[in-house]
mmCIF file of the C-alpha atoms, coordinates in Angstrom:
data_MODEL
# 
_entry.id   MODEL 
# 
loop_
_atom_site.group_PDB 
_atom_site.id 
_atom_site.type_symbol 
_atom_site.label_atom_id 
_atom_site.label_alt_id 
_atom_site.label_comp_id 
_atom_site.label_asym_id 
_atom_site.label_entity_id 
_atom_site.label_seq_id 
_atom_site.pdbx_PDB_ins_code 
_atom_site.Cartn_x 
_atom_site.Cartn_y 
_atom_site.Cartn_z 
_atom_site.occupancy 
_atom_site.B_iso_or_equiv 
_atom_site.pdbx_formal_charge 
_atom_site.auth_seq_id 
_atom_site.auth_comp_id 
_atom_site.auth_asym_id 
_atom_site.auth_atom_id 
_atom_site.pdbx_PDB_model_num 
ATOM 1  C CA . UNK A 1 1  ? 0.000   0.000  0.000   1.00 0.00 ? 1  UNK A CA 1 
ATOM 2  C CA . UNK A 1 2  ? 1.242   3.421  -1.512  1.00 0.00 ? 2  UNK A CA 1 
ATOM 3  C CA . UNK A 1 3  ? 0.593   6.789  0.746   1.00 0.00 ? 3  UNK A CA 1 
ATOM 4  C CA . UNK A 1 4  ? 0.071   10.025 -0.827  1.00 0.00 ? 4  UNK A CA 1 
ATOM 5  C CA . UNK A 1 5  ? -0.091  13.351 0.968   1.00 0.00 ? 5  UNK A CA 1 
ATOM 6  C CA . UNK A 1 6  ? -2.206  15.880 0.173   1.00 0.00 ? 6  UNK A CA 1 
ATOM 7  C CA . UNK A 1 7  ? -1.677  19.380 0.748   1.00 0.00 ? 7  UNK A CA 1 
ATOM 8  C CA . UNK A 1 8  ? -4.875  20.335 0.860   1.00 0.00 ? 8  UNK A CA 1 
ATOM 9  C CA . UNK A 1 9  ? -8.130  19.438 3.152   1.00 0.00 ? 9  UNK A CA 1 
ATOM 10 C CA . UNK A 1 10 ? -9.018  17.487 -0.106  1.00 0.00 ? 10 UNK A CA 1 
ATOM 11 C CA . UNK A 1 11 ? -7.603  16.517 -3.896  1.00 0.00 ? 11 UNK A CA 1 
ATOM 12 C CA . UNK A 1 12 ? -10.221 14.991 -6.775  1.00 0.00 ? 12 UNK A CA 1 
ATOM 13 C CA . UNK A 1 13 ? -10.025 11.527 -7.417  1.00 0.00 ? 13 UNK A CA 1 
ATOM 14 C CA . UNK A 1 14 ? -8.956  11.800 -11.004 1.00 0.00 ? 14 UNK A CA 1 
ATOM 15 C CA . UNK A 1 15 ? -5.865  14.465 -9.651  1.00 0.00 ? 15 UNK A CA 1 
ATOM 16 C CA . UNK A 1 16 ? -4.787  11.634 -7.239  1.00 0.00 ? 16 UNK A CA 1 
ATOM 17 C CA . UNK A 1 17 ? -4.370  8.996  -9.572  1.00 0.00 ? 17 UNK A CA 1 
ATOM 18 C CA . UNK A 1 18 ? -2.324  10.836 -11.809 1.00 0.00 ? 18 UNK A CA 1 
ATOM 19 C CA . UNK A 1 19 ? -0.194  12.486 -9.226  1.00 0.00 ? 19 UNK A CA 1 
ATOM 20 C CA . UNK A 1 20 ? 0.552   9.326  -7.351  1.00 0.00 ? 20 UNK A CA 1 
ATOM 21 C CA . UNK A 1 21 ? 1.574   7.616  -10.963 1.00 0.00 ? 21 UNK A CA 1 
ATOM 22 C CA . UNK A 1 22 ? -1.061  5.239  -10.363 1.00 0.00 ? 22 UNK A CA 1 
ATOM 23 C CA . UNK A 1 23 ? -2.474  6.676  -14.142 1.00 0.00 ? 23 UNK A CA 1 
ATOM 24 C CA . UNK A 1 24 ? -0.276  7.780  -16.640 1.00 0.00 ? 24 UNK A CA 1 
ATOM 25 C CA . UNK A 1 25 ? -1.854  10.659 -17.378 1.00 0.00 ? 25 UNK A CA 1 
ATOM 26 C CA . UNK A 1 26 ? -4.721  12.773 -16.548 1.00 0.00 ? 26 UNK A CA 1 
ATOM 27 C CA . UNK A 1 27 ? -6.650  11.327 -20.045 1.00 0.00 ? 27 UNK A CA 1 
ATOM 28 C CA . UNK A 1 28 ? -5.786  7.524  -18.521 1.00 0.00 ? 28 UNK A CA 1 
ATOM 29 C CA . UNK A 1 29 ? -7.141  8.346  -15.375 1.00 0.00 ? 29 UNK A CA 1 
ATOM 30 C CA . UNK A 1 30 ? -10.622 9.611  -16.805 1.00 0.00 ? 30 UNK A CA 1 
ATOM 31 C CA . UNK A 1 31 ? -11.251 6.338  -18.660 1.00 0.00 ? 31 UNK A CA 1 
ATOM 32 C CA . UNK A 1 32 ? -10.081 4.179  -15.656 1.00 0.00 ? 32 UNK A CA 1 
ATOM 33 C CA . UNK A 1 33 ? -12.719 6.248  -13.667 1.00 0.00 ? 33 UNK A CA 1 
ATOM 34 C CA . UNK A 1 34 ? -15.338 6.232  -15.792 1.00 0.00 ? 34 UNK A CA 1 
ATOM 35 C CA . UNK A 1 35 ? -15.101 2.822  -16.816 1.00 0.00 ? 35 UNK A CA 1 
ATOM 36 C CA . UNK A 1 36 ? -15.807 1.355  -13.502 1.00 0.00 ? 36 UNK A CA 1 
ATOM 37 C CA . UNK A 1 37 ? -11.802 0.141  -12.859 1.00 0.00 ? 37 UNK A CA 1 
ATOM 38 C CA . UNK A 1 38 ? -11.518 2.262  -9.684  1.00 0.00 ? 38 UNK A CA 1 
ATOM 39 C CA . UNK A 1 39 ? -12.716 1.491  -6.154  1.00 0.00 ? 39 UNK A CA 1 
ATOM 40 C CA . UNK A 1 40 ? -12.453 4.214  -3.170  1.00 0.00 ? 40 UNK A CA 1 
ATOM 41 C CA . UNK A 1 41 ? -12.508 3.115  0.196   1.00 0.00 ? 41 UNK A CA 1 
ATOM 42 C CA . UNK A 1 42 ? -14.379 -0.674 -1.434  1.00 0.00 ? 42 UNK A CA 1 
ATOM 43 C CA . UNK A 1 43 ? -17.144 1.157  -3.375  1.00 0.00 ? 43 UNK A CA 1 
ATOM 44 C CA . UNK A 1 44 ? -16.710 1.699  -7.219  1.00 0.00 ? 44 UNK A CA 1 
ATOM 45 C CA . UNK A 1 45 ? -16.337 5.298  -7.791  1.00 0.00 ? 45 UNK A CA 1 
ATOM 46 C CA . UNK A 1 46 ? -17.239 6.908  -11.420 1.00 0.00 ? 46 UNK A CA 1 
ATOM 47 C CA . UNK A 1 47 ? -17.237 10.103 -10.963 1.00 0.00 ? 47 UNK A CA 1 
ATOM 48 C CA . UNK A 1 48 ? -13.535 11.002 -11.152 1.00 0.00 ? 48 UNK A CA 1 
ATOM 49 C CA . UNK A 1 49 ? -14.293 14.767 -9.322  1.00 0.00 ? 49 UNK A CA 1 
ATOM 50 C CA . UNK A 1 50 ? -14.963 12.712 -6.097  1.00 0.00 ? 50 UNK A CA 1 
ATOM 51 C CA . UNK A 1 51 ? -13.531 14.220 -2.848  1.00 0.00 ? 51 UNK A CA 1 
ATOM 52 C CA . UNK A 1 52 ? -10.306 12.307 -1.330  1.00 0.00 ? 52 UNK A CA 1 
ATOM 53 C CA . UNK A 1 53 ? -9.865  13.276 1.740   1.00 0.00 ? 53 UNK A CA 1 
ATOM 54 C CA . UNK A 1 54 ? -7.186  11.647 4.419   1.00 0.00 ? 54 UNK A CA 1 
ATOM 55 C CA . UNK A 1 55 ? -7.866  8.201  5.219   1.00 0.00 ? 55 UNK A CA 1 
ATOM 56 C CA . UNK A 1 56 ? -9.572  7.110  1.838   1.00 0.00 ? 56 UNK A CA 1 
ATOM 57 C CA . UNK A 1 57 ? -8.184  4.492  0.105   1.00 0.00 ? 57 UNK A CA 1 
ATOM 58 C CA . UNK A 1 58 ? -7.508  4.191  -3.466  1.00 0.00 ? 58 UNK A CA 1 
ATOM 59 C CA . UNK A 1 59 ? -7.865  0.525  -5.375  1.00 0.00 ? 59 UNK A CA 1 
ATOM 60 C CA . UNK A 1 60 ? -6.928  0.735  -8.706  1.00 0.00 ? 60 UNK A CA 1 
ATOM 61 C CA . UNK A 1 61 ? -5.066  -1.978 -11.373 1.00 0.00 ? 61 UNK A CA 1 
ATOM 62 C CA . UNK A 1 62 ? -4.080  -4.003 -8.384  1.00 0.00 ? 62 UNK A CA 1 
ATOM 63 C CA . UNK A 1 63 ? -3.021  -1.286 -6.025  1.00 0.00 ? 63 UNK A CA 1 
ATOM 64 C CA . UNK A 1 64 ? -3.997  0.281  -3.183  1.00 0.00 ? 64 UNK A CA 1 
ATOM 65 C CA . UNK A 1 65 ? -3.388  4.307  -2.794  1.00 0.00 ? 65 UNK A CA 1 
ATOM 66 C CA . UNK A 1 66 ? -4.172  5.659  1.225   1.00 0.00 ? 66 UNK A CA 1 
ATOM 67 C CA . UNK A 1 67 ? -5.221  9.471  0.825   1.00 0.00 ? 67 UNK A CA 1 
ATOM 68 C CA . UNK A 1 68 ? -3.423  11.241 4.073   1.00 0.00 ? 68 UNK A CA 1 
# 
């Protein structure tokens, strides 16, 4: 399990997956969102503007991202 700090009180789901490297690119990310590929804390999550805020975890492509 990764960790990714957030500046912020929040980031978007979409940001987080690029910035941790978890998605190549912002363009990857959308289509990994929106196809129903990423889970946040066990749900599926397709809306990629979701709210991360610390203590959320990230499941995507066989890894796990923890929001703090």
């Amino acid at each position: 399990m990764e960790s990714f700090k957030i500046k912020d009180e929040y980031i978007k789901l979409g940001q987080a997956l690029k910035a941790s490297g978890l998605a190549e690119s912002g363009v990857d990310a959308k289509y990994a969102v929106q196809d129903g590929f990423v889970k946040v804390n066990g749900q599926v999550e397709t809306q990629r503007g979701k709210k991360l805020v610390p203590g959320d975890l990230v499941e995507y492509n066989g890894n796990t991202l923890k929001i703090e």
